[in-house]
C-alpha positions as CSV (number, residue, x, y, z in Angstrom):
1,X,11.3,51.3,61.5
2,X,13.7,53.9,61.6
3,X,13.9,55.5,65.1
4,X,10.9,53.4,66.3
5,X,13.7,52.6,69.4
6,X,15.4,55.4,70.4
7,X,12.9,58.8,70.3
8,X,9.8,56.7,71.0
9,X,11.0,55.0,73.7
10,X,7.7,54.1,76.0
11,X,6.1,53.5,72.9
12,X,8.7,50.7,72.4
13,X,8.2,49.5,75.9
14,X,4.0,49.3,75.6
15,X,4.7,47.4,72.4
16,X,7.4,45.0,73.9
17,X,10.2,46.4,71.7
18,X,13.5,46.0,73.4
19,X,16.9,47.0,72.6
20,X,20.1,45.1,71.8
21,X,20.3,41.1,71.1
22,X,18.7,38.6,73.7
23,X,18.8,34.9,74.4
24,X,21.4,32.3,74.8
25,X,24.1,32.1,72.8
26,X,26.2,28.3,73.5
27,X,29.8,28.8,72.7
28,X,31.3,26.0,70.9
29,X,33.4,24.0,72.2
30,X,36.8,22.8,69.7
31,X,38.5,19.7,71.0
32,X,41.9,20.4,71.4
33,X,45.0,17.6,71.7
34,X,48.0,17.4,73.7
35,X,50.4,17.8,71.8
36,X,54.4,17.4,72.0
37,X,57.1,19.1,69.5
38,X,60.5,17.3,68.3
39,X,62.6,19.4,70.8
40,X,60.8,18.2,73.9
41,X,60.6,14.4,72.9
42,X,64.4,15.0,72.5
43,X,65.0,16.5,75.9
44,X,62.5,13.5,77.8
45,X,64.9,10.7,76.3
46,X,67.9,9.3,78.1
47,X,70.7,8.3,75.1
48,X,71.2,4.8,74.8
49,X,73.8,3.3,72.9
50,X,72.9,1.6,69.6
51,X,69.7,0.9,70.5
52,X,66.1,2.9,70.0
53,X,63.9,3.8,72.9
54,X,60.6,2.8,73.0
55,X,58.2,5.3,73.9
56,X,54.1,5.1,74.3
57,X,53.3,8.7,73.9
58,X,49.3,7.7,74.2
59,X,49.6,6.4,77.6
60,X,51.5,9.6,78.8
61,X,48.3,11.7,77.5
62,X,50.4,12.8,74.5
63,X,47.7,12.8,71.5
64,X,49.8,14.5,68.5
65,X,53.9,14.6,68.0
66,X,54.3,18.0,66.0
67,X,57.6,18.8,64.1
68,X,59.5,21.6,65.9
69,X,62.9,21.1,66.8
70,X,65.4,18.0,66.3
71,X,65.7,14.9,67.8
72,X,69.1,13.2,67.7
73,X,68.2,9.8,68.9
74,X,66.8,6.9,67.4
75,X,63.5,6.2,69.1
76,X,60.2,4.4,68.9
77,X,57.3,5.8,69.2
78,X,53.8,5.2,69.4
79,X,51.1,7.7,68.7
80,X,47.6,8.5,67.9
81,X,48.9,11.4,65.2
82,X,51.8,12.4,63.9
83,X,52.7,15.5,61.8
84,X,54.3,15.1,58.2
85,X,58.0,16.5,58.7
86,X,58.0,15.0,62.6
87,X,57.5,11.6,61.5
88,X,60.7,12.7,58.4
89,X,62.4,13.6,61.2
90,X,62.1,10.7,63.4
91,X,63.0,8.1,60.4
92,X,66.0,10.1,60.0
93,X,67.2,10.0,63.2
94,X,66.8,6.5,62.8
95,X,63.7,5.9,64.8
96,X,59.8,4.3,63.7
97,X,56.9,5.3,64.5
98,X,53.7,3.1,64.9
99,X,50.2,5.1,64.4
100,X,47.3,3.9,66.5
């Protein structure tokens, strides 16, 4: 009904017409992973000559290695995801990368 709320407005309220939108509305909740780019797995790791550094990203919290940045040195790393171009990036640098 056209109206029925606004110009009728104890009408409404005998009838139990009430304005606006009621109830509960639960806000979903998206999961969301730690994640750590290129750039910053560079800067964590000491250099060590000839040899790659192993690193358990899992055990540090770190759920996801995403692809920004470079990473000079050959490491190895461990992780429950990896992004396409991080993990190009890692075997280039001469590093491996073992998914969980």
């Amino acid at each position: 009904m056209a109206g029925a709320r606004k110009h009728h407005i104890m009408r409404s309220t005998k009838l139990g017409l009430v304005y606006g939108k009621h109830g509960f509305t639960s806000k979903r909740t998206t999961d969301r992973k730690t994640v750590i780019n290129l750039w910053e797995l560079d800067a964590m790791v000491k250099p060590v000559e000839g040899e790659a550094k192993p690193l358990n990203l899992y055990d540090l919290g770190i759920e996801k290695v995403l692809g920004k940045g470079r990473i000079t040195k050959p490491v190895i790393i461990h992780t429950r995801d990896i992004s396409r171009i991080a993990r190009d990036k890692i075997e280039q640098a001469g590093g491996t990368i073992t998914v969980a």
